[in-house]
Every structure is written in structure tokens, then in C-alpha cells.
N, C-alpha and C positions, 0 to 999 in steps of 0.2 A: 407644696405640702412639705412638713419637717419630716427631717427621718424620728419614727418616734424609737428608736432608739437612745438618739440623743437623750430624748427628755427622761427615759428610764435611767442614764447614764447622771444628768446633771441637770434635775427641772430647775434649779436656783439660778442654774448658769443661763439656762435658755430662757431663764423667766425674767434678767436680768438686761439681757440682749434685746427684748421686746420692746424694755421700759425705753427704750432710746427713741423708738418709737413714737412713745407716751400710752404703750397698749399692754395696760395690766392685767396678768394672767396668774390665775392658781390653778396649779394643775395637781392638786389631792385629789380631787373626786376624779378626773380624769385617770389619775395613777388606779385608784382605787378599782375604777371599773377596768383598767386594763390584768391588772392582778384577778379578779372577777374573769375575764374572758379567755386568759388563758389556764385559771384553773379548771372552766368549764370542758376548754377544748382536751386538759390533760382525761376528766370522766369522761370523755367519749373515749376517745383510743383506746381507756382501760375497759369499759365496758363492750365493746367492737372487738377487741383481743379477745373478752368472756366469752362473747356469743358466740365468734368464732371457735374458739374450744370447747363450747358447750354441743354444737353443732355438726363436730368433728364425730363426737360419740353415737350420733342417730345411727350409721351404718354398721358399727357395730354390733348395739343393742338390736335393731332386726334383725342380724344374722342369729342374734343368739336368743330369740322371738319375746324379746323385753316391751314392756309398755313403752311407748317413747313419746306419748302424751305428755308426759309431766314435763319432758325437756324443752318441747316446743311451745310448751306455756310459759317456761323460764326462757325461752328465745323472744318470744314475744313482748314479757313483759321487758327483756332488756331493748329490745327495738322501739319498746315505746316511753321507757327511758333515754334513751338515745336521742328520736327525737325531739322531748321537750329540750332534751341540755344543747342540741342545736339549733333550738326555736330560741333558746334565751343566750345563745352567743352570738348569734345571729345578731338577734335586738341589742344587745350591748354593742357588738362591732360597729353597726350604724350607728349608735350615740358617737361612739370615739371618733368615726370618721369624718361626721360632722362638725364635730369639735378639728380635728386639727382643718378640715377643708376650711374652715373661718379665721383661722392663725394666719394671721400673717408673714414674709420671710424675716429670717433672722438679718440685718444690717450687719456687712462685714464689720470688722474688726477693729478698721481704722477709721471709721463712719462717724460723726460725730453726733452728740445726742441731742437733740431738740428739734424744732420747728425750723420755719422756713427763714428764722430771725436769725438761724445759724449759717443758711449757707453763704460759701465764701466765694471770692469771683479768683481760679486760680490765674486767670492768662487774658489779655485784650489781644485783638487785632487792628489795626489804624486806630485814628482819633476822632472822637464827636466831632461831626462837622459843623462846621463855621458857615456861615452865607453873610455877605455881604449885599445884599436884597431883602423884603421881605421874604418868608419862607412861608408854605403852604401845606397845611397838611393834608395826609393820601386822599383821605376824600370827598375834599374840594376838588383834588390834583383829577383824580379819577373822573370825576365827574366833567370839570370842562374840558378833558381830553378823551371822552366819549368813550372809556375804556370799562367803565361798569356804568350799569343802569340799573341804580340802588332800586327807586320806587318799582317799577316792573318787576325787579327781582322778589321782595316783600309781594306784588301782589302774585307773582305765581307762588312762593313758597311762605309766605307768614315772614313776620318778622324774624332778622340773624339769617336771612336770605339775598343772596345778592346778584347778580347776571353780568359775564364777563360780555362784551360785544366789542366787535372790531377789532385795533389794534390790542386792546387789553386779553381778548380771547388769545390771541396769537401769544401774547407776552405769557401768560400762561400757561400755556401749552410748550413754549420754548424752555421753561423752567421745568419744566416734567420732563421732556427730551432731554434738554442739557444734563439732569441727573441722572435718568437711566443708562445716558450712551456713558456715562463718565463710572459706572459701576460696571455696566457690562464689557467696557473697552479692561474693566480691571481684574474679569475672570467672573464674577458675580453670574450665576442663572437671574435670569429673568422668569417670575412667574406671576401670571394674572388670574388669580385666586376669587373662587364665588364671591359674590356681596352677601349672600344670602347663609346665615351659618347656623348649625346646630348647637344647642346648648351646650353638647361636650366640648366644642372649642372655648367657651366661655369659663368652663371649667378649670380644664386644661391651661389658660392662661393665667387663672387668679383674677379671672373677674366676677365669676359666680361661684358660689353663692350672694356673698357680701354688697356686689355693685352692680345689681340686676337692674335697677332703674334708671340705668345710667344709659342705658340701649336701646334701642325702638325696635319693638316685641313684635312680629309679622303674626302669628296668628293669636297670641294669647297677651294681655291688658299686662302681665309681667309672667313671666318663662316660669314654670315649673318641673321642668327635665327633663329627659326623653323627647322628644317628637315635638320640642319648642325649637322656635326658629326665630332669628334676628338678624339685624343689619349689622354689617361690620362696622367697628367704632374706629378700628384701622387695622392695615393687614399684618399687623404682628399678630395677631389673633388666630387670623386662617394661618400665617406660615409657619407658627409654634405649634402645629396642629399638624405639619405635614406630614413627619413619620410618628406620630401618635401611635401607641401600641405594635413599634418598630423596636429592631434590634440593627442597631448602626455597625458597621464595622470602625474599628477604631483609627486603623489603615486609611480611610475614606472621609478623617475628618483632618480640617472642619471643611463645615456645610455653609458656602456663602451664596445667602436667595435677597435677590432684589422685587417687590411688587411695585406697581403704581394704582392705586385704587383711591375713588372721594370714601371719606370717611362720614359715616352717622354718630352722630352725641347729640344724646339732651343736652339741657346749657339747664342749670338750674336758678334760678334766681333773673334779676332784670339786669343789663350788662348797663356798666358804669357811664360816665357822660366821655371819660375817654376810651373807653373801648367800640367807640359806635365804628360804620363802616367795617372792616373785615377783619377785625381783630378775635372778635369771638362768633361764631357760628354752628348751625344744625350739619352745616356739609359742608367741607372743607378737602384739597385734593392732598394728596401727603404721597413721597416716594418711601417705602421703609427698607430695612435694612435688616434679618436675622441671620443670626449664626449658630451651626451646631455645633458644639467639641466637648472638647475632653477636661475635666477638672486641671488636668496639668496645664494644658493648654488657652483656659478661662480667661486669666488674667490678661494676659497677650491678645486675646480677641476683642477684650474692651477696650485696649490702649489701638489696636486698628480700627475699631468704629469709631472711636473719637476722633485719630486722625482723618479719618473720612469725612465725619461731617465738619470738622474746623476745614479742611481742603475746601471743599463746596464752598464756605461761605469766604474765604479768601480768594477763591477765584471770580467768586462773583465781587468781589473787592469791598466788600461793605463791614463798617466797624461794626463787632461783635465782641463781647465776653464768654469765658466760658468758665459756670460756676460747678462747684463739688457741692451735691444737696445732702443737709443735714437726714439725720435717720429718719423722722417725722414727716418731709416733704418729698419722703422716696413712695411712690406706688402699693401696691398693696403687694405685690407678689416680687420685688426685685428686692436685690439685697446690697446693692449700689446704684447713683443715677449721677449721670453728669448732663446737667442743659448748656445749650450754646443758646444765648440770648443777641439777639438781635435790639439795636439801638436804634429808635425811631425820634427823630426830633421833635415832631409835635407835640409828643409827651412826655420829650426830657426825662428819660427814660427807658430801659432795658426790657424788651419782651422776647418767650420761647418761641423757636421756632426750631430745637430739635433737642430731643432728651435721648442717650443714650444708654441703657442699661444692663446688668448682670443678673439671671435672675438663678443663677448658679442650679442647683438640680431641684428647685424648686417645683418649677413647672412639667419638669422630666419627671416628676417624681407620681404626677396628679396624671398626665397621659402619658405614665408607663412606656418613657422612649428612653432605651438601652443602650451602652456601647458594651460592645466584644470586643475584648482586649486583645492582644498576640497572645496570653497566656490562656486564652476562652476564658475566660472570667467575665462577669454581667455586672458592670455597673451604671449608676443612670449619669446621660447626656448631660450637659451645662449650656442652657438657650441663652443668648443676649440677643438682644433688639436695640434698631438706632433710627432713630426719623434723618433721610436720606434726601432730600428733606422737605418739611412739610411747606406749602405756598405760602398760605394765608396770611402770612405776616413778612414773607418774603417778599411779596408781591407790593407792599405799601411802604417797604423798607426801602427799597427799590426808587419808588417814585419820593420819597424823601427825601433819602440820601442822593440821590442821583438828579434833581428838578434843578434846571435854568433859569436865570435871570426872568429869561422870556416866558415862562411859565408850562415850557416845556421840560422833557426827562429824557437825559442818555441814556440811549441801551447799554447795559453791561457787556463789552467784547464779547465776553464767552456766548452769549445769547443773540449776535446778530448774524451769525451763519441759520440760525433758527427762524430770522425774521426779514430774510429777503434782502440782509444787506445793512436792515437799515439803523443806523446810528442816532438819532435821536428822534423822540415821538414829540412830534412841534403842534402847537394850540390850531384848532380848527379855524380858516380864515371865516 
């Protein structure tokens, strides 16, 4: 949520800031009703100060055996003045709240403006590989190395469904392992957060109102507040949610929390002829990565989760890029995003497989998580999230990057203390 400060300070500015986005805002009638709500709020005080004084006089006037009917008809009638002017700030306050809960965050400073036609690749790691063989892609590879079992998969779960078996169970599961010990060996809490969440995380994170369809709703066809419930889309959602209506001490930051939890999304639309196999999916396993701090402290906590997730993917040795996304292809709720893409050869071509974000006091701002300063002063937290990182596309980058003459795949070093030792997964005889 914006500070609506700002926007009383410089709606042009903040209206300006959006457009980088491509998300056009007039904020007159918004101003208007805010001018509206706090004149309202000024009649109440003045009239609650009246009643008050007016009310002061009753023990008086008895003492001195005066009527005091007339006054508690004039108490009356201001009480029920009172009420209407908090029945109509009331109703104005939820207009404006509304209104800013669908703004999106403002893109820093140095963000650049446009679409996803802008973002820029700042840094590689290794080179596109070369094969001197035919090359195959993951899911041929998967398949005659008995490592998923697409059709079974689709008929337990529908289509964008898939089924690890055997070695490929294992290879996955070693990529969850390898990430968690390599955050937890780095001071990071380990926490394994519900699947199961309330609306207000959704809130709280800047996914609802705006991207409620975007979730799969447990009791209700799409969420309407309170007492709706949904599958986590990933665990940045519960762990932006963990001291929700806390007061952090400033001392105690930052807050570094590791989850590993399968992720829920709809997929909208029908997935392209290259994205078949496990490129896009309903359920997908992802390790995330947030952090609490301090404004001062922001920037330096983004420049560590980047390092973190370029780490992972160099350890795991596989050529990747890492791009700066334009304003327009940043999230709804973050105010910077950096993806590390991963390079898969079948499709000659770069895909995500961990976006790192700032969502500066955005999010702090929607579930009211505070730091106390040394000087007691109350200002709100600065959350960033970083995919720590997600499989699904690791997993096929892996058997690309890594596949043999023989039509077999080396294990990545970091991942065969995971797997019994074993160094490369060879074709079924």
C-alpha cells in the first residue's frame, strides 16, 4: 500500500511513477474524498468536545433544581449528529482504502519505464552449451530415463501435471536439500509454513484484491475476505505474513527465513508447444527466501538475495543470466525485481527460475509490521523475497545442460552427496 501521504504531498509525482508501469491514475476524486474525510473527522471532535461541555452543565443545573431536559435533548441530538458524520467517514474511508489497496507499488527510481521489451540482461554465467552429438530435450531425456511419468502424472492431476518416479524423485528432492542446508549452513531460519492461508495473507502480500484468480479458493469459487481460505501460490506469501501486525525491534533486524513448500497457480491460457513438460505447471516445488529490515538497510538486503540466488545457480554450474526487469514486468506489489534465467538448449533460449524482489514498505504498510527504532520511534519494515530456488525448471536445465553422448545426465557435484554417491544417471539397459 502507498503512504497516502505522498500522494497529498505530490499526486503528479506519484502519478508519474505509476506511468512506468503503464498504470494510469487520477487521483482528483481520490484527493477529493480524502479532503471529505478528514473534514468529517474534524465535525466529530468538534462536536464530542460540544457534547462534552454541554454535559459538564447537567450536575450543576440539578444542584440548582434547573430543567436539564433541554440539554440532554441537545446531547442527544449531537450524538446523533455524531453518528451520521461517522457513518459517512466511515463510508468514505473504505472508498479510499479500496482505492489505494489496488495501486500498485511505486518502481524505484532507477527502474526503467516499459514492458518486458525493456528488461536488460546485466551479468552471464558460463556459455551456451555446445554438444557435439545430437542433443535431446528434458522431456524425451526424462522420460527414457524413467525420471518422470508425464501420462500418469496428467491422469492423477489433469493437465500441467507431472509425477517424479525413481531416480528423478530423488534428483529432486536433492535440489530442495542442497538449497535448504546451503541457506541454513548460512544463518537463515528454516520455517515450514501452512499451505493452507487466509485471505489476509493475500492481502498483506499484494495479491488481493487485484489477483484473486490467480489462486485456488478452498472453500469459496473466488475469496471474498474474512474467513476465505486458499492454497499458497508460494511461501513468500505466508512468510510476509509472519509478524503481520508486529512491532520488530530494529536491533533484531534483518530477519532471514528460508521455507520449502510445492506451490498452487492457475496457469491461464493453453501452454505453448515449447513450454510442454515441466516448464509451466499447477504445482511446482520452489525453496523461497524473505527478509525483514530496515529502510536503511533495503538496499543491501537485495544486493544479498541476488548474491544468493546467482550462488545456487553457479554452484550448481549451469549457464544462466541475470536480468534488471523493466517497471511494467515487475509484480504488482514490488518496487524492483531482478530474474536469474536459466538457459535451456532445446529452446535456444533463456527461462525464470528465480526472481528476486524489494517490496520496500509496501507490503509492511497493508499488514501493519513495524520497526522500533533505538530512538522508540515506529516506522514500517521493508520485506524482500527471492526464489531460493524454484525446481521446475532447474530440474530440465539440469538434464540439458548436463546430458551425455550416451543419452545419459551427470549429477551436478553439489547434488551427489544427496544421491548415494552417484555421478551420472545412465539409460535403463
Amino acid at each position: 500500500m502507498l503512504d497516502i501521504q505522498l500522494i497529498r504531498q505530490d499526486p503528479d509525482a506519484i502519478a508519474a511513477a505509476l506511468a512506468k508501469r503503464g498504470t494510469v491514475v487520477d487521483f482528483a476524486e481520490f484527493l477529493g474524498q480524502d479532503a471529505a474525510y478528514r473534514a468529517l473527522l474534524t465535525e466529530v471532535q468538534e462536536k464530542k468536545a460540544l457534547r462534552n461541555k454541554v454535559s459538564s452543565q447537567v450536575g450543576a443545573m440539578k444542584a440548582k433544581g434547573e430543567d436539564t431536559e433541554p440539554v440532554f435533548a441537545q446531547m442527544r441530538a449531537l450524538g446523533d449528529e455524531i453518528a451520521a458524520a461517522d457513518a459517512n467517514a466511515a463510508a468514505i474511508n473504505e472508498q479510499m482504502q479500496n482505492f489505494l489497496l489496488a495501486l500498485p507499488n511505486l518502481p524505484d527510481a532507477d527502474v526503467v519505464a516499459g514492458d518486458k521489451e525493456q528488461n536488460r540482461a546485466v551479468s552471464t554465467f558460463g556459455t551456451v552449451p555446445a554438444f557435439d552429438f545430437e542433443s535431446q530435450n528434458h522431456v524425451d531425456l526424462a522420460t527414457s530415463l524413467a525420471l518422470i511419468d508425464y501420462p500418469r502424472g496428467a491422469k492423477l492431476g489433469g493437465a500441467g501435471s507431472w509425477a517424479y518416479t525413481g531416480m528423478g524423485a530423488r534428483l529432486e528432492l536433492a535440489l530442495v536439500q542442497f538449497f535448504l542446508d546451503t541457506h541454513i549452513a548460512d544463518g537463515w531460519q528454516l520455517i515450514l509454513p501452512p499451505h493452507m492461508l487466509s485471505w489476509e495473507n493475500g492481502l498483506t502480500a499484494g495479491q488481493f484484491p487485484k489477483f484473486g484468480e490467480d489462486v485456488y479458493w478452498l472453500n469459496t469459487e473466488q475469496g471474498n475476505g474474512s474467513g476465505s481460505f486458499f492454497l499458497l501460490p508460494t511461501a513468500e506469501t505466508a512468510l510476509v505474513n509472519y509478524h503481520r501486525a508486529e512491532i520488530l525491534e530494529a536491533t533484531d533486524l534483518p530477519l532471514r527465513y528460508t521455507a520449502y513448500t510445492p506451490c498452487y497457480r492457475r496457469e491461464a491460457g493453453s501452454y505453448r508447444q515449447d513450454e510442454r513438460g515441466m516448464i509451466r505447471g499447477h504445482q511446482f516445488n520452489k525453496v523461497e527466501m524473505v527478509m525483514y529490515t530496515t529502510a536503511e538497510q533495503s538496499d543491501a538486503a537485495f544486493d544479498e538475495l541476488v548474491g544468493r540466488a546467482k550462488k545456487l545457480m553457479e554452484m550448481l554450474g549451469l549457464h544462466h543470466q541475470v536480468v534488471a526487469l523493466a517497471a511494467g514486468d515487475i509484480s504488482h506489489g514490488m518496487a524492483r525485481t531482478v530474474d536469474i534465467e536459466v538457459y535451456l538448449p532445446s529452446m535456444k533460449g533463456y527461462k525464470e527460475v528465480a526472481s528476486i524482489s524489494n517490496a520496500r514498505d509496501y507490503q509492511a504498510r497493508r499488514g501493519n509490521i513495524r520497526v522500533r527504532g533505538a530512538d522508540g520511534k515506529l516506522t514500517f519494515a521493508h520485506t524482500l523475497n527471492g526464489s531460493g530456488l524454484a525446481t521446475s525448471r532447474i530440474f530440465p536445465a539440469i538434464l540439458e545442460q548436463y546430458q551425455t553422448p550416451e543419452g545419459g545426465v551427470t549429477v551436478p557435484e553439489v547434488l551427489r552427496c544427496y544421491m548415494g554417491g552417484l555421478e551420472t544417471i545412465a539409460p535403463q539397459e
